[in-house]
C-alpha positions, 0 to 999 in steps of 0.5 A: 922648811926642808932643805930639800924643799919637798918631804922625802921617803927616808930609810934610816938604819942603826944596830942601836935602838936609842940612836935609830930612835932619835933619828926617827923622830928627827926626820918624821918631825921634819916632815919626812916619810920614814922606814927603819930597820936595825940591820943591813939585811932589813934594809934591804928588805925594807928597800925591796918592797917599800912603795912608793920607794924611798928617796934615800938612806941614812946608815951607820957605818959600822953594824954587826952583819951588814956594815953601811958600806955593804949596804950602800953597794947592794941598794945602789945595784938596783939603784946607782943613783940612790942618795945615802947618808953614812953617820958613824961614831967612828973613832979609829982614825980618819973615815975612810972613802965612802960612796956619799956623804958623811956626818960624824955623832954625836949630831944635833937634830938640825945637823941630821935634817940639813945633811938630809936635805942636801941628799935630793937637790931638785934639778934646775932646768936651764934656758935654752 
């Protein structure tokens, strides 16, 4: 069962073909909708014409171009309440700040589906 409790719409996105590969193949044997792309600037193509849109995004931290951070802010302009994911091999010191949620690799599939999942809560509609 997803985390999530429903199949999301995943843009996932890593300069590194084997990494962006696997999770993939991760999320899509989960049971969820995936785009990819190599860049930041793919991305954001992806994200501009995906229909239905997607539900949010998994990114590397750090890629040539278009780092995740770069990214996040100019999906979150047509977007601000976009769920996104940051997953980086980051070794140069404590992670910085970042706009959402981080899960450090090397991660294990579960890991990447659970920290998914937990990107899209459903909200709970309270009594009045």
């Amino acid at each position: 069962m997803l985390a999530s409790n429903r199949p999301l719409r995943i843009l996932v996105v890593d300069d590194e073909p084997i990494v962006l590969g696997l999770m993939r193949r991760t999320l899509t044997d989960a049971g969820h909708g995936v785009l990819s792309a190599m860049n930041g600037f793919e991305a954001l193509e992806l994200a501009a014409t995906a229909v239905p849109p997607v539900d949010a995004v998994v990114t590397d931290l750090q890629m040539p171009q278009m780092g995740g951070e770069a990214l996040a802010a100019a999906l979150r302009q047509a977007d601000p309440s976009l769920p996104i994911l940051f997953v980086s091999g980051f070794s140069g010191g404590p992670v910085p700040t970042l706009p959402g949620p981080f899960l450090a690799k090397p991660f294990t599939p579960d890991q990447l589906v659970s920290a998914v999942g937990l990107l899209v809560t459903v909200p709970t509609s309270k009594a009045v």
